[in-house]
N, CA, C and O atoms as a Tinker XYZ file with bonds, in Angstrom:
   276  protein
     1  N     -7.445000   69.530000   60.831000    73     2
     2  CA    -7.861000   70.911000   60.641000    64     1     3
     3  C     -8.483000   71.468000   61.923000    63     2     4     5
     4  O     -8.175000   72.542000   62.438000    81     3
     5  N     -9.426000   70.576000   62.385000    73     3     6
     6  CA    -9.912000   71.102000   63.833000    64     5     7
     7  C     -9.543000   70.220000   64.999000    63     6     8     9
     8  O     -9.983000   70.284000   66.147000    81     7
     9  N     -8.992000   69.703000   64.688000    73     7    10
    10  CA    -8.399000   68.792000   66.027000    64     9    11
    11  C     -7.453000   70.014000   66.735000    63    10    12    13
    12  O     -6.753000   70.975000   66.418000    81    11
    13  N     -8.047000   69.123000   68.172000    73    11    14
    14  CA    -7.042000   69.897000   69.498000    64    13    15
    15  C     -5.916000   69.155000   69.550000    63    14    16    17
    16  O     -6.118000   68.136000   68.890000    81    15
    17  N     -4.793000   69.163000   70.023000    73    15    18
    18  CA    -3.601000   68.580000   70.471000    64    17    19
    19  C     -4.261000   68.129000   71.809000    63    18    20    21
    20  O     -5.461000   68.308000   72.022000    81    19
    21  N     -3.370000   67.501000   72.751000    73    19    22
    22  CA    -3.977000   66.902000   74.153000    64    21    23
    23  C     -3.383000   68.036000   74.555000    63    22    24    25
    24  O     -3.569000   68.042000   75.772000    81    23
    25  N     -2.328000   69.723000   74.048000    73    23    26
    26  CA    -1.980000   70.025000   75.081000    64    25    27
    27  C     -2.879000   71.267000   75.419000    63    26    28    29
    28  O     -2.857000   72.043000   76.374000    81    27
    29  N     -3.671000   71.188000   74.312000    73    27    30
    30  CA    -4.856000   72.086000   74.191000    64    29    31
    31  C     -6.139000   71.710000   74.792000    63    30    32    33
    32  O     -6.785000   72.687000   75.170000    81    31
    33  N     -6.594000   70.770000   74.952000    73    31    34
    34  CA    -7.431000   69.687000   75.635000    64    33    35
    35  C     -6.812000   69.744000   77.283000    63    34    36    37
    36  O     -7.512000   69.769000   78.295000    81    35
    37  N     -6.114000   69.751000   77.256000    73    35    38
    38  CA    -5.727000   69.822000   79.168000    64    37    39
    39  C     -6.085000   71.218000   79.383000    63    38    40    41
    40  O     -6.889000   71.510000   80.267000    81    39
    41  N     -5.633000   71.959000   78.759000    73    39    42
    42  CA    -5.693000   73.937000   78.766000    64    41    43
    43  C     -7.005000   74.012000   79.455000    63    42    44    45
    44  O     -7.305000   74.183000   80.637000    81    43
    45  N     -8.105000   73.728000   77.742000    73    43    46
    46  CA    -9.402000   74.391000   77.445000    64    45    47
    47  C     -9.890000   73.127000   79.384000    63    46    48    49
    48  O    -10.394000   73.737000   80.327000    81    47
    49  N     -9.724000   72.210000   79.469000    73    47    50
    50  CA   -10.198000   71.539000   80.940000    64    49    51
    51  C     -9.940000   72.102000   82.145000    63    50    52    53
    52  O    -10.799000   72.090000   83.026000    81    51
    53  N     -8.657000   72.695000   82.338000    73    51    54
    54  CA    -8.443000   72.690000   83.146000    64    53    55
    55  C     -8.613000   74.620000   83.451000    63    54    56    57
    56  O     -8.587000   75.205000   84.534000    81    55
    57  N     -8.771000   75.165000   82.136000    73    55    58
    58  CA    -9.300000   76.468000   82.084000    64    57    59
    59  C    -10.875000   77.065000   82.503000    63    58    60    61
    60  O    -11.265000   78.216000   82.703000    81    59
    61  N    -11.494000   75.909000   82.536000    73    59    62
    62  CA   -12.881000   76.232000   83.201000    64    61    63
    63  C    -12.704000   77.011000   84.348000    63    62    64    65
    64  O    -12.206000   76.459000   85.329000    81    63
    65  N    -13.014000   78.174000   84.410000    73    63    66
    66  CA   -13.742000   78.692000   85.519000    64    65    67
    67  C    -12.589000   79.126000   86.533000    63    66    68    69
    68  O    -12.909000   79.683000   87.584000    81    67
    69  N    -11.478000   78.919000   86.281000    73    67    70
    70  CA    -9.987000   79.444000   86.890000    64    69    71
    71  C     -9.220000   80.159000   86.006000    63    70    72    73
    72  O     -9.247000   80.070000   84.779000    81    71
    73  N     -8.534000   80.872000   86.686000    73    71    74
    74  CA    -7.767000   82.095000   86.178000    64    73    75
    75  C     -6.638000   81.317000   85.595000    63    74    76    77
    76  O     -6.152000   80.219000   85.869000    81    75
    77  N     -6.365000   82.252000   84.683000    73    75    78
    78  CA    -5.090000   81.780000   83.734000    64    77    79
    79  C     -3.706000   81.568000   84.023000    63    78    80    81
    80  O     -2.870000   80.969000   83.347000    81    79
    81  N     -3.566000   82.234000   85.295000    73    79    82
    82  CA    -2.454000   82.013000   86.036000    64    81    83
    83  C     -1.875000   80.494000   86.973000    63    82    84    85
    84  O     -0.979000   79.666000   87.133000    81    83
    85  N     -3.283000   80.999000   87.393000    73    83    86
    86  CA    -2.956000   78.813000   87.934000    64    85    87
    87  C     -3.073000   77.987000   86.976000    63    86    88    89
    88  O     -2.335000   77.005000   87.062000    81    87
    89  N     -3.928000   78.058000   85.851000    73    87    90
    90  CA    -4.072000   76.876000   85.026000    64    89    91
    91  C     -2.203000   76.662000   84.793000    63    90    92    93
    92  O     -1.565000   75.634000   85.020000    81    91
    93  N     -1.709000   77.897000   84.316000    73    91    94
    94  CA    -0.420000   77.695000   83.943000    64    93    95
    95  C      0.182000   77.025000   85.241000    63    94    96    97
    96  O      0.605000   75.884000   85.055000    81    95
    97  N      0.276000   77.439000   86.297000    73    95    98
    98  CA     1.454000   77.074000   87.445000    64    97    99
    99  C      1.063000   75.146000   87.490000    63    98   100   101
   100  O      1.805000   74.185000   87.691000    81    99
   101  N     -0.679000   75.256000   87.153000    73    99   102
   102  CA    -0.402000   73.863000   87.289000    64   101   103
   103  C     -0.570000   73.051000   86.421000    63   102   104   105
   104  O     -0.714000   71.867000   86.727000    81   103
   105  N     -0.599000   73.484000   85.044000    73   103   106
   106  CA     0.520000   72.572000   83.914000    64   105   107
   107  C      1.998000   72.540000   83.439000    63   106   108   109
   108  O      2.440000   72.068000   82.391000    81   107
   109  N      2.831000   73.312000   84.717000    73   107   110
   110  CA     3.872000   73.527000   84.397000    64   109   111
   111  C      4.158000   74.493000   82.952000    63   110   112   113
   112  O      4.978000   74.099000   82.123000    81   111
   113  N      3.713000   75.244000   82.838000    73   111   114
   114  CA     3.541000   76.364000   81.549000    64   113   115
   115  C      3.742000   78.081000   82.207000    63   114   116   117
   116  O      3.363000   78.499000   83.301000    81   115
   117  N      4.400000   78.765000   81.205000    73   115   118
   118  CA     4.211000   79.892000   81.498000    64   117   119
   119  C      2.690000   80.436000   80.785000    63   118   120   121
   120  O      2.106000   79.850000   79.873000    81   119
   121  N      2.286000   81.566000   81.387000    73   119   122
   122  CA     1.197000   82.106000   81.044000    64   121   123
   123  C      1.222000   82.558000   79.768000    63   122   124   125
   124  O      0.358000   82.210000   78.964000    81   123
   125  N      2.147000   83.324000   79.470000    73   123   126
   126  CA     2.894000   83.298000   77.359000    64   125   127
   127  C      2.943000   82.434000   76.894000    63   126   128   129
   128  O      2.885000   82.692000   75.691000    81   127
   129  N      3.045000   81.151000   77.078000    73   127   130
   130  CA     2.537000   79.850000   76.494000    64   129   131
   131  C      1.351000   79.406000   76.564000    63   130   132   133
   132  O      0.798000   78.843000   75.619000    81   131
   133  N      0.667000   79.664000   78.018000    73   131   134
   134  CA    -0.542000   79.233000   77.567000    64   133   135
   135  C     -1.864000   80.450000   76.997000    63   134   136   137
   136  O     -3.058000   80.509000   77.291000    81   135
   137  N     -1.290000   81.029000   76.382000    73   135   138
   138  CA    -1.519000   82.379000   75.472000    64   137   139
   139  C     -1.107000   82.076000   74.375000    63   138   140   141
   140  O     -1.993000   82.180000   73.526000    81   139
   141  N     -0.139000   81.736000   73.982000    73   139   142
   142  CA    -0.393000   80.694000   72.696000    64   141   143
   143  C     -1.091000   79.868000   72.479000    63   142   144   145
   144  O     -1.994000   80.023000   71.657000    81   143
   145  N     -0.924000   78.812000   73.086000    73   143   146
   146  CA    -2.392000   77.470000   73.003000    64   145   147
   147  C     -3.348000   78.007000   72.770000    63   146   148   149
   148  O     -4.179000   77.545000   71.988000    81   147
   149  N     -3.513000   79.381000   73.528000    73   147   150
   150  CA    -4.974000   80.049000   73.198000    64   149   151
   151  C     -5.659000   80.386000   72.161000    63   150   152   153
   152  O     -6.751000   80.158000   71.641000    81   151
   153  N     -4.297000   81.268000   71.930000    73   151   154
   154  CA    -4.410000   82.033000   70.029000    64   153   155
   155  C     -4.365000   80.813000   69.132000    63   154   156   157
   156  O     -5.280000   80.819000   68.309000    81   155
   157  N     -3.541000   79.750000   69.062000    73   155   158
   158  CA    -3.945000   78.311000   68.173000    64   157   159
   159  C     -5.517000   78.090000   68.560000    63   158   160   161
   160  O     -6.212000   78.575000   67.667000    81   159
   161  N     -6.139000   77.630000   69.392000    73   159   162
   162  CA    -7.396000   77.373000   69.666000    64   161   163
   163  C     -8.217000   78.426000   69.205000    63   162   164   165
   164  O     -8.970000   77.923000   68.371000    81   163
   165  N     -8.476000   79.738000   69.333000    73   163   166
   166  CA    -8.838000   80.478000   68.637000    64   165   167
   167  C     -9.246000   80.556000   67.195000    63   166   168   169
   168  O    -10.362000   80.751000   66.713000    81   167
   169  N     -7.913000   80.328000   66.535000    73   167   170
   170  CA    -7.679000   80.134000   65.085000    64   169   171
   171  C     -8.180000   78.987000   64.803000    63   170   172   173
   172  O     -8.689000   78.917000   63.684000    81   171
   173  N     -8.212000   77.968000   65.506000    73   171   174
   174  CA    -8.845000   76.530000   64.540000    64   173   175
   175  C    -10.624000   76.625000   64.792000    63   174   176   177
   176  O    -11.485000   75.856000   64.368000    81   175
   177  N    -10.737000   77.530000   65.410000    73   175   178
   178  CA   -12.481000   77.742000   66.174000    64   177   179
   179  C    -12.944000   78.569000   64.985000    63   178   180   181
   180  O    -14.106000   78.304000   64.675000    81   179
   181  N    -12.267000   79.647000   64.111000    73   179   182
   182  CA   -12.396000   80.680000   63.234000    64   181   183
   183  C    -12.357000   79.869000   62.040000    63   182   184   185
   184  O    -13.143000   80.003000   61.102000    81   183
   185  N    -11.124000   78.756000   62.116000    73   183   186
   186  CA   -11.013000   77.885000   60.470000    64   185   187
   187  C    -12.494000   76.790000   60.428000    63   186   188   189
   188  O    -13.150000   76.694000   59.390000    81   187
   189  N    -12.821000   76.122000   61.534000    73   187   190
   190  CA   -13.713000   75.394000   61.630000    64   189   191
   191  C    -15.340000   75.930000   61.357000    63   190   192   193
   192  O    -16.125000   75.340000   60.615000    81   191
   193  N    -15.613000   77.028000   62.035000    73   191   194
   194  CA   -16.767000   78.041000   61.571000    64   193   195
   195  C    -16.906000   78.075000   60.405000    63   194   196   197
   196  O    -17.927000   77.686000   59.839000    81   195
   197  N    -15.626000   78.678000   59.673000    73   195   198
   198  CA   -15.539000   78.406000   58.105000    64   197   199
   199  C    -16.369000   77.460000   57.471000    63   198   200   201
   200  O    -17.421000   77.681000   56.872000    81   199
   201  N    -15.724000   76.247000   57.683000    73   199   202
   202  CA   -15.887000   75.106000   57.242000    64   201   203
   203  C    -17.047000   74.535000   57.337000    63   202   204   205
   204  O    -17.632000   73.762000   56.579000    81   203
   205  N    -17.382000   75.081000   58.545000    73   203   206
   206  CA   -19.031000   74.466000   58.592000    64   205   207
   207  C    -19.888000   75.200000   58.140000    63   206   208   209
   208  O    -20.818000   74.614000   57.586000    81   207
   209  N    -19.941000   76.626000   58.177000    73   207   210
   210  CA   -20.611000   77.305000   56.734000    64   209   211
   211  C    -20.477000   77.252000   55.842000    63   210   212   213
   212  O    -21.483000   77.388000   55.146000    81   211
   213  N    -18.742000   76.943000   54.941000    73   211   214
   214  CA   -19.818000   76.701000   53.774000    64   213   215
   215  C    -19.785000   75.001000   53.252000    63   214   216   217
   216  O    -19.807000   74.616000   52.083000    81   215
   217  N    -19.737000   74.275000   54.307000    73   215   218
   218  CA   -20.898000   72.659000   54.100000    64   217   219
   219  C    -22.075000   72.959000   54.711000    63   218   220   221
   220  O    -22.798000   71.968000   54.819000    81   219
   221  N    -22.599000   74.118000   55.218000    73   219   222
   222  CA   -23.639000   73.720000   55.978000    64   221   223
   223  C    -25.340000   73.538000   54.999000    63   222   224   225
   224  O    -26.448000   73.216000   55.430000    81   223
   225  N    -24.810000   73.971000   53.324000    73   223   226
   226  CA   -25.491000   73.599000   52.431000    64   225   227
   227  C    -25.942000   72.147000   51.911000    63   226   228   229
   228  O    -26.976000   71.686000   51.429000    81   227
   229  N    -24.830000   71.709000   52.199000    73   227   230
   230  CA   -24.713000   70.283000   51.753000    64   229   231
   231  C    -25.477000   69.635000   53.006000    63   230   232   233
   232  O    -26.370000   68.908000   52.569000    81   231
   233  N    -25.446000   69.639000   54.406000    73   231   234
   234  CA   -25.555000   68.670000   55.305000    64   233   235
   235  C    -26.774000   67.729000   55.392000    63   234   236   237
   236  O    -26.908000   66.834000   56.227000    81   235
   237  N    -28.100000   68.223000   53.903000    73   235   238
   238  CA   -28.847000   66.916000   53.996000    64   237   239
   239  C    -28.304000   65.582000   52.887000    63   238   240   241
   240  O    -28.775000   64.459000   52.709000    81   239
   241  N    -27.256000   66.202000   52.344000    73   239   242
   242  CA   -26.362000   65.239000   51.507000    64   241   243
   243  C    -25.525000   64.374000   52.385000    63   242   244   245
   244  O    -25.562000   63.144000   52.379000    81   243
   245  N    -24.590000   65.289000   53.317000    73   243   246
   246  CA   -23.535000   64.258000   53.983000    64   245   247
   247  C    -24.504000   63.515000   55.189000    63   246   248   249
   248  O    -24.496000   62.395000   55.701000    81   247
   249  N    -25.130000   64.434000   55.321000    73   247   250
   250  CA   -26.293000   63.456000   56.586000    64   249   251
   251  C    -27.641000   63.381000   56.048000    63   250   252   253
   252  O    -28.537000   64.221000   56.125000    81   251
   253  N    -27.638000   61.925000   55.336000    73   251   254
   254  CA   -28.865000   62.184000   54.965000    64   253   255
   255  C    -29.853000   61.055000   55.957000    63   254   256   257
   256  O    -29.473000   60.011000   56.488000    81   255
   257  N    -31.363000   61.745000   55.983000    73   255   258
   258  CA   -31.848000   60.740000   57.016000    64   257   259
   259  C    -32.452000   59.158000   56.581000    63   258   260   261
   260  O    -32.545000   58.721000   55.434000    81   259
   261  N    -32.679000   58.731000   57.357000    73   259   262
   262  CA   -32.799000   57.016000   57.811000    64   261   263
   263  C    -34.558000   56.848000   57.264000    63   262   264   265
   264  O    -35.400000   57.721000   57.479000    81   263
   265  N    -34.779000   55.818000   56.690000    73   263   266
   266  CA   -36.383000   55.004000   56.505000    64   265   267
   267  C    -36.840000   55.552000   57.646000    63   266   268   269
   268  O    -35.960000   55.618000   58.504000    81   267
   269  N    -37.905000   55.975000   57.979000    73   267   270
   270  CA   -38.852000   56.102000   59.157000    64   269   271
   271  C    -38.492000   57.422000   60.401000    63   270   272   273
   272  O    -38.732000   57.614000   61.593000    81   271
   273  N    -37.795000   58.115000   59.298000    73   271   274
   274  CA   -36.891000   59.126000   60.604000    64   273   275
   275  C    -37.868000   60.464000   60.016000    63   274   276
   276  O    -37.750000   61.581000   60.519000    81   275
């Protein structure tokens, strides 16, 4: 559900702080592709938000703490 692909993981790395144009020239990608990867990454950032609001009720259930914590 929130997992990256590795080809999304090279993107979002190699997207730090450089323009979108080289990231593409140097993953071998057009810039419309890596404009897709984007909009997927986007969307799993929007499904995941989701998800963690509404567990974020539960989280002294799924994490509950330790003797002495």
């Amino acid at each position: 559900m929130c997992d990256l692909t590795s080809a999304e993981e090279k993107i979002l790395v190699n997207l730090a702080g450089a323009e979108k144009g080289l990231v593409a020239t140097r993953l071998g990608i057009s810039v419309s592709t890596l404009d897709v990867h984007l909009a997927r990454i986007r969307k799993k950032r929007a499904k995941c938000k989701k998800f963690l609001k509404q567990t974020d009720q539960y989280k002294s259930i799924i994490y509950p703490k330790r003797k002495g914590e």
